[in-house]
C-alpha positions as CSV (number, residue, x, y, z in Angstrom):
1,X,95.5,22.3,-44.2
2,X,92.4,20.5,-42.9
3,X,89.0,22.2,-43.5
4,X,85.6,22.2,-42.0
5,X,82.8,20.7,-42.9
6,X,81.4,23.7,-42.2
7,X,83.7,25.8,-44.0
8,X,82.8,23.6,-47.3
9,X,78.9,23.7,-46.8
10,X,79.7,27.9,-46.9
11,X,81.0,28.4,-49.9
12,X,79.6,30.7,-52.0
13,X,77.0,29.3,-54.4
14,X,77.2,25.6,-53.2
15,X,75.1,25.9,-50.2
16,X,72.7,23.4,-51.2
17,X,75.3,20.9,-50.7
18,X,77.0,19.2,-53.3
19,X,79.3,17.2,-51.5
20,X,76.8,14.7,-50.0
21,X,77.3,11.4,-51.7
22,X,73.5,11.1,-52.3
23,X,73.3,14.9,-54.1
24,X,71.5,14.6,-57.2
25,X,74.5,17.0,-58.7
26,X,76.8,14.5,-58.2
27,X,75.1,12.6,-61.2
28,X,74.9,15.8,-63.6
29,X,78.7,16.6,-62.6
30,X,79.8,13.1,-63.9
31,X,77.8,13.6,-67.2
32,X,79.1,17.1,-68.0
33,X,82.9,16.9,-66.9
34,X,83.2,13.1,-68.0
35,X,86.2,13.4,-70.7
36,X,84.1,12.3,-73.5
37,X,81.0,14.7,-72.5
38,X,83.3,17.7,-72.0
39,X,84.8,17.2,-75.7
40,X,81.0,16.4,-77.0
41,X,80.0,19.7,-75.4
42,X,82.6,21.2,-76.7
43,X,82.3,20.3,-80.3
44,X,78.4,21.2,-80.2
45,X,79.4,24.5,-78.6
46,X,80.3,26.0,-81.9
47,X,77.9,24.4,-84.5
48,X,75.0,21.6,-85.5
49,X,77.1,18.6,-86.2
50,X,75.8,15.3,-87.4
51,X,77.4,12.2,-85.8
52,X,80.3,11.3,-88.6
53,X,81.5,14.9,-87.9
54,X,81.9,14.9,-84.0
55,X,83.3,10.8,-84.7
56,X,85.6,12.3,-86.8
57,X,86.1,15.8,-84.8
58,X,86.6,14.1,-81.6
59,X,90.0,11.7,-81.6
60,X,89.9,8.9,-80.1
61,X,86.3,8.3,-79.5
62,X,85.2,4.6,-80.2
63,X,81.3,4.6,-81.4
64,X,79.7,3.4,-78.6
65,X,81.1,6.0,-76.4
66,X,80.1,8.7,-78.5
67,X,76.6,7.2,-78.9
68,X,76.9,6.6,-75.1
69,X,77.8,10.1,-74.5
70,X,75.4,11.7,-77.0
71,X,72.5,9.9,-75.6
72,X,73.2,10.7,-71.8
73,X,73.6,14.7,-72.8
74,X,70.1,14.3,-74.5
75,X,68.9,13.0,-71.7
76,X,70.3,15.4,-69.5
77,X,68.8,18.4,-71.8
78,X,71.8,19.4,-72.6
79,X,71.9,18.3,-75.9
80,X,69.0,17.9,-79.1
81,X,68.8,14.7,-81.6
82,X,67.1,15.9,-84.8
83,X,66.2,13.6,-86.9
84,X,65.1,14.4,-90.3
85,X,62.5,12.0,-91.9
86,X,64.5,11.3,-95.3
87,X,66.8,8.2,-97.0
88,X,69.1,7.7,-95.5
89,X,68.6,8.9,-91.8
90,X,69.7,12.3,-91.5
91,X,70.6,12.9,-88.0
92,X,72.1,16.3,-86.8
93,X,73.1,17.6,-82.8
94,X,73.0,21.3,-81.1
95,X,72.9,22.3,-77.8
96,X,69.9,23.4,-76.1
97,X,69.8,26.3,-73.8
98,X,71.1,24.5,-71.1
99,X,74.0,23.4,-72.9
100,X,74.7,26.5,-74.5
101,X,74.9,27.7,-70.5
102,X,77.4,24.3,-69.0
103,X,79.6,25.0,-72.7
104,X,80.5,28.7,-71.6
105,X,81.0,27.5,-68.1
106,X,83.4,24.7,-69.7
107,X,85.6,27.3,-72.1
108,X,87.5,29.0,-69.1
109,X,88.4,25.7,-67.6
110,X,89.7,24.3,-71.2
111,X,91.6,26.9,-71.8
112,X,93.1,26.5,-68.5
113,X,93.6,23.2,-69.1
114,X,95.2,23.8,-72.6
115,X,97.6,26.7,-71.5
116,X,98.6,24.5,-68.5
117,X,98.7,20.8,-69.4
118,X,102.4,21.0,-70.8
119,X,103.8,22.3,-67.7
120,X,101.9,20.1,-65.2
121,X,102.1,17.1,-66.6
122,X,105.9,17.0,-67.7
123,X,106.2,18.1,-63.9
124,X,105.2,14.9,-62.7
């Protein structure tokens, strides 16, 4: 089934076009559904976490990517460095408001992911 460009630019919510290579959203999307900054967001979503606990929470992740990660998300406002001004640095993540907001938009798709991935990818 071929669709429209038309029938894309009219689907609900997305009017402003996000499928424009140039679309600022296209740079937020990568950020936010990146594997490392879904599983960063994730982590945060439940509590503060200083950067030894999401190393050691998220598998697999080499340092630089999480320092990568961490520092794009701040960026982005999604997520907040506090530093505390003590020996030795004491350095602790949460997510804003905005996070807090992309996290519960991130949950249903996880969970779809995790109930699904099985099946799918011992299908291929």
């Amino acid at each position: 089934m071929v669709v429209s460009e038309s029938a894309l630019r009219d689907i609900p919510g997305l009017e402003g076009g996000v499928f424009p290579a140039q679309c600022p959203s296209r740079t937020l999307l990568d950020h936010v559904t990146s594997k490392w900054g879904v599983l960063v967001l994730l982590a945060l979503g439940s509590e503060t976490m200083r950067w030894s606990e999401l190393r050691r929470c998220i598998e697999g992740i080499s340092e630089k990517m999480l320092a990568q990660t961490l520092k794009t998300l701040e960026a982005d406002g999604l997520v907040r460095r506090v530093a505390q001004p003590v020996v030795p640095p004491h350095v602790e993540y949460n997510l804003t408001e905005a996070g807090r907001e992309v996290h519960g938009h991130l949950l249903p798709l996880m969970r779809w992911v995790g109930t699904n991935a099985d099946r799918i990818i011992s299908a291929r």
